[in-house]
N, C-alpha and C positions, 0 to 999 in steps of 0.2 A: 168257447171257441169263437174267434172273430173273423169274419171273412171280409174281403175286398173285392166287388166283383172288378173285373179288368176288362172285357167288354164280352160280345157274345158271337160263338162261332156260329157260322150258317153253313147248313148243310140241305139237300132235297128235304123239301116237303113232305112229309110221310102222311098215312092217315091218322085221324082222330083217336086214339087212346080212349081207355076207360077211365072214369076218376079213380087216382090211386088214393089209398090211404093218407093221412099225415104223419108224420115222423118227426126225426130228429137225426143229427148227424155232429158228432167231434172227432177230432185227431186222438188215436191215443195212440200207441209206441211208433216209432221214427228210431230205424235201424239201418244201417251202413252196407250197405255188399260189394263184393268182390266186383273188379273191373270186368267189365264185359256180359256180366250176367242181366238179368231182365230186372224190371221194376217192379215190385209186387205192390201191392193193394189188398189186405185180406179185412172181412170183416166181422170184428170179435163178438160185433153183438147182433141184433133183432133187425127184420127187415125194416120193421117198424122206426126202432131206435138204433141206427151204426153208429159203430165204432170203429175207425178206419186207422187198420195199423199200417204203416206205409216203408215199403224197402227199397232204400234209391241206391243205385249203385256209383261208387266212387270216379270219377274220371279216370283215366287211365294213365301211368306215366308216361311224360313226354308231351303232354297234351298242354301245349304249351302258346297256342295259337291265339288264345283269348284270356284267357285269365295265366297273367305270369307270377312265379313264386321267390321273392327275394330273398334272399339270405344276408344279414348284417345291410340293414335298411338304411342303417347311420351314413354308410357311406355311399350307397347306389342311388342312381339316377333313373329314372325307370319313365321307360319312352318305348314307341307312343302308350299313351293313357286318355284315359275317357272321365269326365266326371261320375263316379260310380263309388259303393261304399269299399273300403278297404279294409280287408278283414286279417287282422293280426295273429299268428297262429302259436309265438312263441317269442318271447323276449327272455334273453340268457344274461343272470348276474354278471357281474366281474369285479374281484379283488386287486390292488396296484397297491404295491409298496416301493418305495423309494431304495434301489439296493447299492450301495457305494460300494469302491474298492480303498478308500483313502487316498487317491494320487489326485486330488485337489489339495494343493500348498495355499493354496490364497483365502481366507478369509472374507470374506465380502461386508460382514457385520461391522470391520474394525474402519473402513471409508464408509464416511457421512454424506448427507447432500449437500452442494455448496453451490454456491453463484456468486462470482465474478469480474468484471472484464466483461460484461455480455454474454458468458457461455453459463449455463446451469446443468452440472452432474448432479442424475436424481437417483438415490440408491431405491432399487422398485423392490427390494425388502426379500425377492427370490434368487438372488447371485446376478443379476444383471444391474446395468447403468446406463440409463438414457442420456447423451448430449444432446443439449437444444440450446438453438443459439443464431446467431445471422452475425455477418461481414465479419469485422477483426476484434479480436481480442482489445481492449482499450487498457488492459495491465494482467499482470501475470498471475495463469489459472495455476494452482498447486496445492492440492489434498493428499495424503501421505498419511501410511501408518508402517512403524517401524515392526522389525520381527525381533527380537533384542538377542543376543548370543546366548543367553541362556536357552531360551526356545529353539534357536535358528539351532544348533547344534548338535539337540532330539529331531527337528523334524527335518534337517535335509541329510543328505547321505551323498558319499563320492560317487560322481557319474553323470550324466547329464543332466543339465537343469532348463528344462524349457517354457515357453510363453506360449500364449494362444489368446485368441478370441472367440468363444465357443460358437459364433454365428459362420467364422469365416469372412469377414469383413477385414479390409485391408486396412484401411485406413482411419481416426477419428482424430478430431483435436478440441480441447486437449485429447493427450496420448495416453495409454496406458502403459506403465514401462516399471521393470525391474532392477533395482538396483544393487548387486553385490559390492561390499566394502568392507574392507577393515579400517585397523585406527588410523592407516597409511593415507589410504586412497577408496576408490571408486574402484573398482576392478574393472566390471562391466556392467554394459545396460543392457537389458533383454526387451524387444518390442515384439511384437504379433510376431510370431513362426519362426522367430530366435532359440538358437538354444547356445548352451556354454558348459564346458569340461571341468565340472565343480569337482576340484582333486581335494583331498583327505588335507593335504596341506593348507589349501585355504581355509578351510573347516577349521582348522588346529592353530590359526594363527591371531594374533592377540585384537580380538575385539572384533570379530569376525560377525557381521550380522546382514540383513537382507529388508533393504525399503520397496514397498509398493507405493504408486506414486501414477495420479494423474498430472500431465504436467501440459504446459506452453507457454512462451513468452510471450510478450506485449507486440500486435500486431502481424501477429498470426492469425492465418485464415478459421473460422470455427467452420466443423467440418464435424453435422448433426447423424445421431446414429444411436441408434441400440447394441448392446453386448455385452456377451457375456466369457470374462476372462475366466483363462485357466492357469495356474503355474504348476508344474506339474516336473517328477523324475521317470515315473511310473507306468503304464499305460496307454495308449493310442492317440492321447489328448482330446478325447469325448469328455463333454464338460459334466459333474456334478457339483453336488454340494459338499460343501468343507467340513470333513468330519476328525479336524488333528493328527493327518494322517495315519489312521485306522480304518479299516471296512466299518459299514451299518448296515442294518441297526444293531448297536451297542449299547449296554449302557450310558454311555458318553454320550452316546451321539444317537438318542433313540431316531426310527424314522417313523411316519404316521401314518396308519393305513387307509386309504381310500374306498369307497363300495358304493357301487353304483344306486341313485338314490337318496344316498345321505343326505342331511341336509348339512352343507359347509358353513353354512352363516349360523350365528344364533343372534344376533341382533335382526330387530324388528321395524324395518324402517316407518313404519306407518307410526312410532310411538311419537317420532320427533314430528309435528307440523311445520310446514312453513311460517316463517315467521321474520322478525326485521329486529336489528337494536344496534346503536350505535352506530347507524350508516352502514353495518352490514346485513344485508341482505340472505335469509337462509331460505333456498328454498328446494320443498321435497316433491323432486320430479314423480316421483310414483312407482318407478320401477328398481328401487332399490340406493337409489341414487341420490345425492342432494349437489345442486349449485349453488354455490355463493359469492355473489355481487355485491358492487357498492365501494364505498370511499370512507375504511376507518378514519374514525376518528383520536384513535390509540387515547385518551384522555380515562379510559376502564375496562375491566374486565369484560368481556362478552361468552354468556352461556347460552346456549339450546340443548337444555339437558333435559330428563326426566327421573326421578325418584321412582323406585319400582317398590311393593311391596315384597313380604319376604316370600308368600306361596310364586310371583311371579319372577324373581328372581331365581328360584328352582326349576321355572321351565328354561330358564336359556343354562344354567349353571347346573344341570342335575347328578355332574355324575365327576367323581373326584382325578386328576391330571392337571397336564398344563397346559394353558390357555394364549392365544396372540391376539394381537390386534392389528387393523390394516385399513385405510384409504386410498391406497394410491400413492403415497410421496408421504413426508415428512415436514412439509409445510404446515404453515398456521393459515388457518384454525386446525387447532391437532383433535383426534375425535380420544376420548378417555373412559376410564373408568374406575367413577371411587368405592371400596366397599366399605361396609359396618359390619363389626361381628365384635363378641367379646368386649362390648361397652362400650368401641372405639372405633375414629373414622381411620382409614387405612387414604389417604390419598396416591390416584396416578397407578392403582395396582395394575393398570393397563392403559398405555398413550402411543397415540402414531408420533409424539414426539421425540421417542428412545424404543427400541427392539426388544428389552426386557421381556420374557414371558410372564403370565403370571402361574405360579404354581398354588392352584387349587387343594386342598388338604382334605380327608373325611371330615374332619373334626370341623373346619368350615362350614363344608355344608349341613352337618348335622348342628350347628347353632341356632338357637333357635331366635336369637336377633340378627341373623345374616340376612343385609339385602344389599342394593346396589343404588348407584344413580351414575348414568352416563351422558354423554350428549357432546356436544362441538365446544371450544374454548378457546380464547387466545387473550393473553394476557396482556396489560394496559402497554403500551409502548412499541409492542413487535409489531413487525410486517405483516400486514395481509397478503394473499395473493389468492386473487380473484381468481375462481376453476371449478368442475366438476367431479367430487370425491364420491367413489367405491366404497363406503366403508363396510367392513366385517369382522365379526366376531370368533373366532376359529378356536375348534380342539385343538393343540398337535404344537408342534413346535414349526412346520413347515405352513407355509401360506397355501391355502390351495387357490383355484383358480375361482371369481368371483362371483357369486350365487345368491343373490335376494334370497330372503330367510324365508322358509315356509311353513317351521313353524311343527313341519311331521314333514317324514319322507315321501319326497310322491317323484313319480316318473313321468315327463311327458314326452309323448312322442306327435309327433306335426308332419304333416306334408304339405309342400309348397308348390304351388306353380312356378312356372318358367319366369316370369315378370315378379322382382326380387321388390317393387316398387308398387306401392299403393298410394293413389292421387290424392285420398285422404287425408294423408299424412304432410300434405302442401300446405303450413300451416306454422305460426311459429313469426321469432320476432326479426324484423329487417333492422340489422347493424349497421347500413349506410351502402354494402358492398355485398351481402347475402343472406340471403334466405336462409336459417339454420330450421331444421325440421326433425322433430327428437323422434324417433323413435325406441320404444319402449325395449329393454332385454331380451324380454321373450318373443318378440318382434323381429329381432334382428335375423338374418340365415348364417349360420355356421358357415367359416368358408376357413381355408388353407392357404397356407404358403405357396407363390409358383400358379395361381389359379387366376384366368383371366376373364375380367367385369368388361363388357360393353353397355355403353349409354345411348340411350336413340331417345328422340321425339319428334314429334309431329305439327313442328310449327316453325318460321324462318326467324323468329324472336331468336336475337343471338344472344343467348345466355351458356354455362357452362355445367355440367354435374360437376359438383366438388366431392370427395368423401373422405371421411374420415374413420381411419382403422383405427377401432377399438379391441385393444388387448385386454380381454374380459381377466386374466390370469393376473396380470400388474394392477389392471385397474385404472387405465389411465389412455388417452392416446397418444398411442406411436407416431404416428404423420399425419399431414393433412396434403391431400392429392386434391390440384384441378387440373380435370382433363374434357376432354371430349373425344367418345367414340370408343376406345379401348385401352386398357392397362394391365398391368399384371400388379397380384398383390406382395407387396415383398415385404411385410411383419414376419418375423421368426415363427411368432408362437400361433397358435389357433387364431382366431378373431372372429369381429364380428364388422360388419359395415355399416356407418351410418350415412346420408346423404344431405348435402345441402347445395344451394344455389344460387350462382351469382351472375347478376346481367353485365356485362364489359360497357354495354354503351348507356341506355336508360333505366338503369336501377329500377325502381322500384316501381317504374311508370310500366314496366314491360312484362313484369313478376308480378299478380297478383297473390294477397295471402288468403283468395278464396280459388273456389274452383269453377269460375263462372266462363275461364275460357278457353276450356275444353282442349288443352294440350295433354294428349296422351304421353307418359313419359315410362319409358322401362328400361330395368337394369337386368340385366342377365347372365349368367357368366356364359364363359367363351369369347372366340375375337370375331365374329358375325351378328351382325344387328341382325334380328330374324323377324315376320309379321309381329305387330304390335298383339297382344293376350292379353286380358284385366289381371288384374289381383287376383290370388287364390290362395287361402291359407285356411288349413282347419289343425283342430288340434284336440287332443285327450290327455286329460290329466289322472292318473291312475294313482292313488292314493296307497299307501304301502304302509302297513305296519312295523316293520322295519326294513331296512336298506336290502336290496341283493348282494348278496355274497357270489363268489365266483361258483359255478354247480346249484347255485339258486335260479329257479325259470320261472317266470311266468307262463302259463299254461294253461289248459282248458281238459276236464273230464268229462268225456260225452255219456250221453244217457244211458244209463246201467252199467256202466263203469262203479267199481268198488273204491273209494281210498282212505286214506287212514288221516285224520287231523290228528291235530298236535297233542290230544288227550292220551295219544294210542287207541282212540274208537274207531271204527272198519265203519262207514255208510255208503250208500246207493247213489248215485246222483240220478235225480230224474228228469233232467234237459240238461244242455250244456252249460258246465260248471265254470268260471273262470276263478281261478286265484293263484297261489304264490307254491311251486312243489319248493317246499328247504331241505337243505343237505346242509348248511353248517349254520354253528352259533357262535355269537359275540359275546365274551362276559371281560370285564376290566375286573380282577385281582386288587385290591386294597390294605390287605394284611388285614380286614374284620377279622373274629373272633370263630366265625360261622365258616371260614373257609376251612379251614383243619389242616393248614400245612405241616407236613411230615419230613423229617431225615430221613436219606436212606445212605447205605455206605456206598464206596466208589472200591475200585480196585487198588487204591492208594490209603494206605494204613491211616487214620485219623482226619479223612477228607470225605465229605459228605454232599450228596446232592441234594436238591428239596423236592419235595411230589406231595401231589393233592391228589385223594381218591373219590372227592367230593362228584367226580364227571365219569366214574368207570364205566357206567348204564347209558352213558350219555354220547362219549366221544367214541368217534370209529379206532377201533384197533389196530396197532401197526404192528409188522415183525420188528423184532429190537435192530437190524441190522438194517433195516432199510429208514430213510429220511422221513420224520415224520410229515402231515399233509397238514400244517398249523403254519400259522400267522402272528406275530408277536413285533409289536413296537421298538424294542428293546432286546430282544435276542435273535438270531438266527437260527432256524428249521434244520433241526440233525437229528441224526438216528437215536434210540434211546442208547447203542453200545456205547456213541459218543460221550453221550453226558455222563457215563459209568467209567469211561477211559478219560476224565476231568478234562472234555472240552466244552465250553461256555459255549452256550446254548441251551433248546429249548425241544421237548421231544415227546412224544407219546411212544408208546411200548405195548406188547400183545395183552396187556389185562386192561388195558383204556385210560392209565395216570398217564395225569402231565408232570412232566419229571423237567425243573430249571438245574445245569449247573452254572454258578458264581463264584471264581474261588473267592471273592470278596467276603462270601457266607458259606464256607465251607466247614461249619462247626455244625456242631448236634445241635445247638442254642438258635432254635428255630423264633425265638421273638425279634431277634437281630434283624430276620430276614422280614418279620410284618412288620417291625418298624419300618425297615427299609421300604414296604412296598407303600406306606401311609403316605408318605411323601413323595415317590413317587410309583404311582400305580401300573400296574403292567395290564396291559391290551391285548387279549387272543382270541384270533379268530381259530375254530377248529370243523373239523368236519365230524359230524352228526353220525350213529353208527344206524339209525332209521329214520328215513326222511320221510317226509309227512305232508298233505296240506293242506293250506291255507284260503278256502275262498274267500273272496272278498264280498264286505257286505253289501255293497251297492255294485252290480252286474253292468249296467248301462254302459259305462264311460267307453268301454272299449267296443261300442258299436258306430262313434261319430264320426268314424275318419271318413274323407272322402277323398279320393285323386282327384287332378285338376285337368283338364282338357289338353291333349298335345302332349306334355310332359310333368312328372312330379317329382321333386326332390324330399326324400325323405330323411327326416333327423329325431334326435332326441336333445332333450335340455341340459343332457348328464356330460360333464366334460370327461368321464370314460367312454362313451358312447357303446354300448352296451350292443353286443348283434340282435339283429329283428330282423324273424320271418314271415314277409305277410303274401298273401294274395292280390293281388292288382290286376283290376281289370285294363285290358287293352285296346277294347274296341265293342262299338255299341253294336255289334248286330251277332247272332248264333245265339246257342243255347243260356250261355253265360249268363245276358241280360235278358231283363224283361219288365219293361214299363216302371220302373225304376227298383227292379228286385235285383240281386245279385247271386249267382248259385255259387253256394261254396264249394269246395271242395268233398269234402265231406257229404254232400248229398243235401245242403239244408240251404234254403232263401232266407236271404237277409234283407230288409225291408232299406232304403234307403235313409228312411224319415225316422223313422223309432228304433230301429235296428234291431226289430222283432225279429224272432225265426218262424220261418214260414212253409210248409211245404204246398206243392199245384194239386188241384182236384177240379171235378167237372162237377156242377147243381146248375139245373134246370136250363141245359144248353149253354151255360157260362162258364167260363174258364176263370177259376175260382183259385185264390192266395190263401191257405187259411192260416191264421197264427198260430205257432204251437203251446199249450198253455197246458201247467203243470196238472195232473190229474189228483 
């Protein structure tokens, strides 16, 4: 037992006492009561030696006055706040799958990135196209891919054919534009919010086919933007991805499941160092990122690569599907990857210079000369271009949104103060015109579309905030804003903001790159400069054994609470438990030998579905007639009746088999169907028929949060943003706080500094803290 004394109450002077004995005194059980009832204090043992079991009663609801309770932390704001510890009471998984209907006609893969004239269409590898570019075109911008009549005449259909720009953006140039023709003519061109009466006749008529096409002539204004086109007969014109006009996930067109936590990268930025060759310049910023400067000299090859050995090539490669790759753009230097396996080098099995996936095999990974070597490249005579690359390594056929590798799943969650801006970070190199000031990824605040930054400081030095919106999902930036005072952010997709700064009259004479002259500078959001606040950011990285699933919580079991771990063993906790409750599990399917795939029959004479009973004990039961509660890359979630009534898809049923139908494998000849999954492996996530959990080994992490003074904005790292319930103090005075303790709800103090639990006791006229420590 540790105590703290906090100071000493005084009370009248009473008379002189007898000497009492010596003793001893610890905490032993710390029990919860009902709102309203008394505190108890009973003592289990000797006058000599207590033992003091202590009963605090729970706040009451409503009680709301000093300690507030958030729900879904990611997106609230929580004001006023006091610097105090912030106690997390529940973070809830979440699964995202990408769901199509097929009423995307356009293809995004089939336009490359080009530069021109002055203007650069950059294909950002997710269905959109950045234009960048200033004054007029200097000769004509035109990138095109045809849809040829054999194609064009499967996938369009009589009835209207219309255009879109998924942002709602009127205007760009180059244009994006659609071109109907046959061997005659041009029919019509379709721009943003056009539509046209595609009748069965034009369909039918000789050499009937459909061009997409950025286009503009020579001395046209360039007119800079992001978007994201749709060509569409189908649907509302909400934009997704181009699945050959078919719903996903299909086999065709699997989609890739997301879970909060994962880790999206598996490349390891810290393998590649900074380094220099040929007049280019590589260098690794530290947060996932690398710059590269300088003046090729195109006269050779240029590598920053690394050869991995084969056990570490299985931590980023361990598990068989198919693989992407991504930086940002399509530029050189292109980031790659070559493998070895089977005696021989495989080059380019992965480049941001072409969108190839790579498909992964078992038989790959179980070689036992499989390794890799990756790193940046650009070959003797091409263009450089000087920029800041994202690169990542990803499962899935979709790119997800951009995440420095960690290597294991972890979760963080941070709170910020109101001043979005740390002085420290005043720092960095002067280009002639401004201060650039990097800040690191997990540095940056989360912010939205439609959300408005103001700039304030405290000094007549006339200089500007500039920022720069970073689109962590492309990987690249969207614009570069100078303002002063206030703006609103208008990037489509999430972001992040970086800052930099530039003097209009004495550059560099006015901007110092130390901080010796004491100009306070803060960004905030909203359109009100408010009193200047320091920096405040703290953070917790909660380490996870695997990802949250959707119905997976992080959680806490209080003392003498029962639960059951993952063995199926029942135990006690005896102080507060934190770890992971699961309700569902991940396994990827491979066609091994081990899984036991089976036929079953369908209601259709010599058609068969497939089912594994490998998970009966395992997966939650469904009635046959209701949609199963499963996740799958590659089929969609139907009732088991369905996949018995031969609709493709993917289902659980009341005994706990996962049952696929395929007519593609609709034979008895179940090897058909493991070849097929070898090459390519199917993904399911399912729900668990007894959840379980999971503490975690190291307790600590999730006692270091603190709110920040005024106001705190609360986020997590995960770009699902995951809901979190926590406790936030609001105000330093009442029961709540004390001398830097914080009362949970629950009934238990939480130390600000160690984030012990603590409950109040009185020794020797002192108002005593004690720690509670396992018995």
């Amino acid at each position: 037992m540790a105590k703290i004394n906090i100071g000493k109450v005084v009370g009248p002077i009473g008379e002189q006492g007898k000497q009492g004995p010596s003793g001893t005194m610890k905490v032993g059980k710390v029990s919860t009561l009902q709102p309203g009832t008394a505190a108890t204090v009973t003592n289990t043992g000797t006058t000599e030696n207590a033992v003091l079991d202590f009963g605090i009663p729970r706040g009451v609801d409503g009680m709301t006055d000093l300690v507030a309770e958030y729900t879904d932390a990611a997106e609230h704001t929580c004001s006023p706040t006091v610097s105090a510890p912030v106690v997390i009471k529940e973070i809830t998984g979440k699964t995202e799958q990408v769901q199509t209907t097929g009423a995307q006609l356009f293809n995004a893969d089939r336009i490359p990135t080009k530069s021109a004239g002055g203007a650069t269409l950059t294909n950002n590898g997710d269905g959109s196209f950045t234009i960048t570019g200033s004054g007029t075109l200097q000769s004509t911008f035109d990138v095109r891919y045809i849809i040829e009549n054999s194609t064009a005449i499967k996938l369009f259909k009589a009835g209207k054919l219309k255009c879109k720009l998924g942002n709602g953006i009127q205007k760009t140039t180059p244009t994006f534009t659609v071109q109907i023709e046959n061997k005659q003519s041009i029919i019509r061109t379709l721009t943003n919010n056009f539509e046209y009466d595609l009748t069965q006749e034009i369909i039918d008529s000789d050499g009937f086919l459909v061009q997409v096409v950025f286009y503009a002539p020579p001395n046209t204004i360039i007119e800079s933007e992001t978007i994201k086109p749709i060509m569409y007969q189908d649907g509302n014109g909400d934009w997704e991805p181009y699945t050959g006009g078919k719903p996903s996930p299909s086999p065709d067109y699997p989609q890739d499941i997301w879970t909060v936590g994962e880790n999206r990268n598996c490349f390891n930025f810290a393998d590649i160092p900074s380094q220099s060759a040929n007049g280019i310049v590589c260098t690794n910023n530290g947060d996932g990122s690398f710059t590269f400067s300088g003046t090729y000299d195109k006269k050779a090859n240029v590598a920053f690569s690394k050869t991995y050995t084969h056990a570490e090539t299985l931590k980023m490669f361990n598990s068989s599907g198919k693989y992407g790759i991504s930086h940002g753009d399509m530029l050189h230097p292109s980031f790659y990857v070559d493998a070895y396996y089977n005696g021989a080098w495989h080059n380019g099995v992965l480049s941001t210079a072409y969108t190839t996936p790579w498909n992964i095999t078992s038989e790959i990974i179980n070689a036992s000369d499989f390794y890799i070597r990756l790193g940046f490249y650009i070959s003797t005579g091409l263009t450089f271009t000087p920029r800041t690359v994202y690169p990542q390594i990803y499962k899935g056929t979709n790119k997800p949104g951009f995440q420095a590798c960690t290597q294991a799943p972890v979760l963080k969650v941070k709170c910020q103060g109101k001043n979005l801006f740390k002085n420290e970070w005043r720092k960095g190199d002067w280009n002639g015109s401004a201060q650039d000031i990097r800040i690191s990824t997990d540095q940056r605040i989360f912010l939205k579309k439609g959300q408005k930054v103001t700039f304030s400081y405290n000094t007549s030095v006339p200089f500007e905030y500039g920022i720069i919106q970073l689109d962590l999902n492309g990987g690249h930036a969207w614009d570069q804003i100078w303002k002063s005072g206030t703006f609103t952010l208008s990037a489509e997709y999430d972001m992040y903001i970086a800052p930099v700064f530039a003097d209009k009259t004495n550059k560099e004479a006015s901007i110092s790159l130390d901080n010796t002259k004491n100009v306070n500078m803060q960004i905030e959001l909203g359109d009100t400069a408010t009193p200047y606040t320091p920096y405040h950011h703290s953070d917790i990285t909660i380490p996870l054994a695997s990802p949250l699933y959707s119905g997976d919580k992080i959680c806490c079991v209080q003392p003498g609470e029962s639960y059951v771990d993952a063995n199926g063993n029942t135990s006690v906790a005896h102080r507060v438990l934190w770890g992971v409750m699961r309700t569902n599990q991940m396994v990827v399917f491979d066609g091994s030998a081990d899984e036991g795939w089976e036929y079953e029959v369908t209601n259709t004479t010599g058609v068969f579905r497939k089912k594994i009973l490998k998970y009966m004990n395992r997966v939650e039961n469904v009635a046959v007639s209701v949609k199963a509660r499963i996740y799958s890359d590659c089929y969609s979630a139907m009732s088991a009746n369905d996949t018995y009534l031969c609709k493709q898809g993917i289902s659980v049923d009341d005994a706990g088999r996962i049952m696929v139908y395929d007519e593609a494998y609709n034979t008895k000849d179940t090897s058909l169907w493991n070849t097929h999954l070898k090459n390519n492996p199917l993904t399911v996530v399912f729900e668990i028929a007894t959840p379980y959990f999971e503490p975690f080994a190291d307790q600590s992490p999730l006692h270091n949060l603190r709110s920040a003074d005024d106001l705190t904005y609360m986020y997590t790292n995960d770009p699902l943003k995951p809901d979190i319930t926590v406790d936030v103090a609001k105000q330093a005075a009442g029961g709540y706080l004390l001398s830097g303790y914080m009362d949970r709800s629950d009934g238990i103090m939480v130390d600000a500094t160690t984030g012990a639990e603590c409950v109040l006791g009185m020794e020797n006229g002192l108002l005593t803290v004690y720690e509670i420590e396992e018995e």
